[in-house]
C-alpha positions as CSV (number, residue, x, y, z in Angstrom):
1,X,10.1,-4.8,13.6
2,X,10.8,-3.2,10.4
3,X,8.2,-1.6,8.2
4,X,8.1,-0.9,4.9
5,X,6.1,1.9,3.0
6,X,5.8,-0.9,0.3
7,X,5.5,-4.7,-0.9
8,X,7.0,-6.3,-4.1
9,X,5.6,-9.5,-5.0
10,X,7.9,-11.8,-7.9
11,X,5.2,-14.8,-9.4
12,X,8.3,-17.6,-9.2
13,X,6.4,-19.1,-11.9
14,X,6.8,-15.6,-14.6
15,X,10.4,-15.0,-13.7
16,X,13.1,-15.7,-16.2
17,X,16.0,-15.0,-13.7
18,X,17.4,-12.3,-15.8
19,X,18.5,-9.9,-12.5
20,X,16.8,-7.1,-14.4
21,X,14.5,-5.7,-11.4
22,X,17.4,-6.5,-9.3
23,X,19.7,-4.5,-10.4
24,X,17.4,-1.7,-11.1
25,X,16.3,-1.6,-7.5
26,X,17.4,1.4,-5.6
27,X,17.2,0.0,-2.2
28,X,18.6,-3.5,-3.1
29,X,15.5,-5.3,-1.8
30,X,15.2,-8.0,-4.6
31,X,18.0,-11.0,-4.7
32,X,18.0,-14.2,-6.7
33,X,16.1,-17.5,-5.1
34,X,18.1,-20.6,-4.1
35,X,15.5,-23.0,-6.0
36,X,14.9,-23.0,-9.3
37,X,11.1,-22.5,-10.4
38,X,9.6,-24.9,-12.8
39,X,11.4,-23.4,-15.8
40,X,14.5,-24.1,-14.7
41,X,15.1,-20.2,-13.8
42,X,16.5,-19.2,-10.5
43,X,13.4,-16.4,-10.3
44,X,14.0,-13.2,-8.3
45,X,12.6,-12.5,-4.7
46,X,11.6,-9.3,-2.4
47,X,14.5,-9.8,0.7
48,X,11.0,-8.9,3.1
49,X,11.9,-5.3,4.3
50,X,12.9,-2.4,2.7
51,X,10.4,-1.8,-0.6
52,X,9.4,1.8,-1.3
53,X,6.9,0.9,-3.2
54,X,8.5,3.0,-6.4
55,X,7.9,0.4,-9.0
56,X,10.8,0.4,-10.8
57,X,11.4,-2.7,-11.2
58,X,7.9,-3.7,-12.5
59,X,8.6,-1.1,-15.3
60,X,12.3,-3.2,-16.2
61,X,10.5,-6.5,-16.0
62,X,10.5,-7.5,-19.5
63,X,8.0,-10.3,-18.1
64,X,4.2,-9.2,-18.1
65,X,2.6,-10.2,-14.8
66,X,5.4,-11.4,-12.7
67,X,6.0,-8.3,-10.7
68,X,3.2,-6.5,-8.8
69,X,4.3,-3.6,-6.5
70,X,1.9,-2.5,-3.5
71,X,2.3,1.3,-2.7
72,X,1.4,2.4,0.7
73,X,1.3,-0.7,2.3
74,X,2.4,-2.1,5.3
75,X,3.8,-5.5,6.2
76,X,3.4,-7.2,9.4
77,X,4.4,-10.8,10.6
78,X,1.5,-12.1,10.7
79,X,0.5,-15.4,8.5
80,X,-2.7,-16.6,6.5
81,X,-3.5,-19.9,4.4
82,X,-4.1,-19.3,1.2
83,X,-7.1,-21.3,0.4
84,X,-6.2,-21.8,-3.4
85,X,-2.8,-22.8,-4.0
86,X,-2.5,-24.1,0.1
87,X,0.5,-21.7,0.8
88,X,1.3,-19.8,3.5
89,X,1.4,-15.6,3.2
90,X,1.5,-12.4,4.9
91,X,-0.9,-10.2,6.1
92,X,-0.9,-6.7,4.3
93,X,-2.4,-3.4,6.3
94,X,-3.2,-0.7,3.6
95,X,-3.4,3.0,4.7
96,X,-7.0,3.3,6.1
97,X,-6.0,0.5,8.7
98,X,-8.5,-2.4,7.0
99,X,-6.4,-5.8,6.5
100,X,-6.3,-7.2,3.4
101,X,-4.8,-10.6,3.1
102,X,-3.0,-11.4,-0.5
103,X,-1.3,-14.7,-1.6
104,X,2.4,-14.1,-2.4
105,X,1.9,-16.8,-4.8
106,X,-1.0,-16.7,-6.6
107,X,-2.3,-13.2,-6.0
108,X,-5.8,-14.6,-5.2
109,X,-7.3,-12.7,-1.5
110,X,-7.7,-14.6,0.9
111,X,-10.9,-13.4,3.2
């Protein structure tokens, strides 16, 4: 199992598709999607392993809100509901141990 020291989250709905964050990304974690979001916009999305957590591509995002970087946190596979938008998301262990549940989606926590 892989862990990475941090988590990149794209809103699908925000991104414009313009490979910015991807190409900025040092360890090559963020690739186009195969659907299109409802824009029309093929959005960009974290690969699952391999964030640092450095935030560089929230600072080349030209789009305000669609990337949020988590430093310091750990993924895990392990999968929660997400009560709001009915989506399926991973479980998030930050560096005192306690779980905190986030939608990849909507951002909303999920207790």
């Amino acid at each position: 199992m892989s862990i990475s020291k941090g988590h990149v989250i794209i809103r699908a709905s925000e991104c414009k598709g313009c490979q910015l964050c991807i190409e900025a990304c040092p360890d090559h974690v963020l690739k186009l999607a195969e659907k299109l979001n409802h824009m029309g916009y093929k959005p960009a999305t974290y690969t699952g392993e391999g964030c640092t957590g450095c935030g560089i591509c929230y600072y080349t995002c030209p789009e305000p809100g669609a990337i949020t970087v988590f430093k310091g946190w750990n993924t895990w596979p392990e999968n929660a509901m997400c009560p709001v938008c009915k989506k399926e998301t991973k479980v998030y262990h930050g560096k005192n141990g306690k779980d905190v549940v986030l939608c990849t989606e909507c951002l909303n926590p999920i207790s």
